[in-house]
N, C-alpha and C positions, 0 to 999 in steps of 0.2 A: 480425674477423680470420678466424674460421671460413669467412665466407662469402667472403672476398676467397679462400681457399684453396681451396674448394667449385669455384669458378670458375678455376681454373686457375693463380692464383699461387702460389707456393712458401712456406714459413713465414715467408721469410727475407727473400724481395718482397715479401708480404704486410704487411708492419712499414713498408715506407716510404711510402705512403697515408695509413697509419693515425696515423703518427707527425705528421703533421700538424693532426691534429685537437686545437684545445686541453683537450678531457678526456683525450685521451690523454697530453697535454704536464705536465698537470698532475697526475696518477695518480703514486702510489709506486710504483716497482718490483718491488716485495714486494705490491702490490697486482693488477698487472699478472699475474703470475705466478699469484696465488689464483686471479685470475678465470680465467686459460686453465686452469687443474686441476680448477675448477666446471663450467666447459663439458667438458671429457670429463668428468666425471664424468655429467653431465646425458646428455649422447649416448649414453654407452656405457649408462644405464638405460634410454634410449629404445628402442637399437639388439636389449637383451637382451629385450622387451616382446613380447609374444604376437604374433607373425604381425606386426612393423613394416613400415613402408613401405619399399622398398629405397635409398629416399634415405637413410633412417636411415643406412645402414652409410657412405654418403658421406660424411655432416657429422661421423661417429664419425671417422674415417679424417683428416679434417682438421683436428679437436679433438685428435685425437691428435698430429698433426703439429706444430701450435703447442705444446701442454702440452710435447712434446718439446723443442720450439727456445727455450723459457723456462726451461728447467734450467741 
């Protein structure tokens, strides 16, 4: 998801690609949602990390955007 958002899709576009994939068909809900909360959480320690790459704050920006649209 992050990277489908990285690249230009929205959180909300980004869910109909992915919902086609049978792991994603077959994930809880509840599941779904931990992982997008892992991924920011994962980004935003990258993005606070000494001197990151400035992709960092992109993929934070996009982890956020999902962990957002899974509330």
């Amino acid at each position: 998801m992050i990277w489908l958002i990285t690249s230009g899709h929205n959180a909300e576009d980004a869910k109909e690609p992915a919902q086609h994939h049978p792991a994603w068909q077959a994930a809880p809900e509840p599941a779904i949602d931990a992982f997008s909360h892992a991924q920011l959480r994962l980004w935003d320690s990258i993005a606070r990390a000494d001197d990151p790459d400035e992709w960092a704050y992109v993929v934070l920006a996009a982890a956020t955007a999902w962990a957002t649209q899974r509330q």
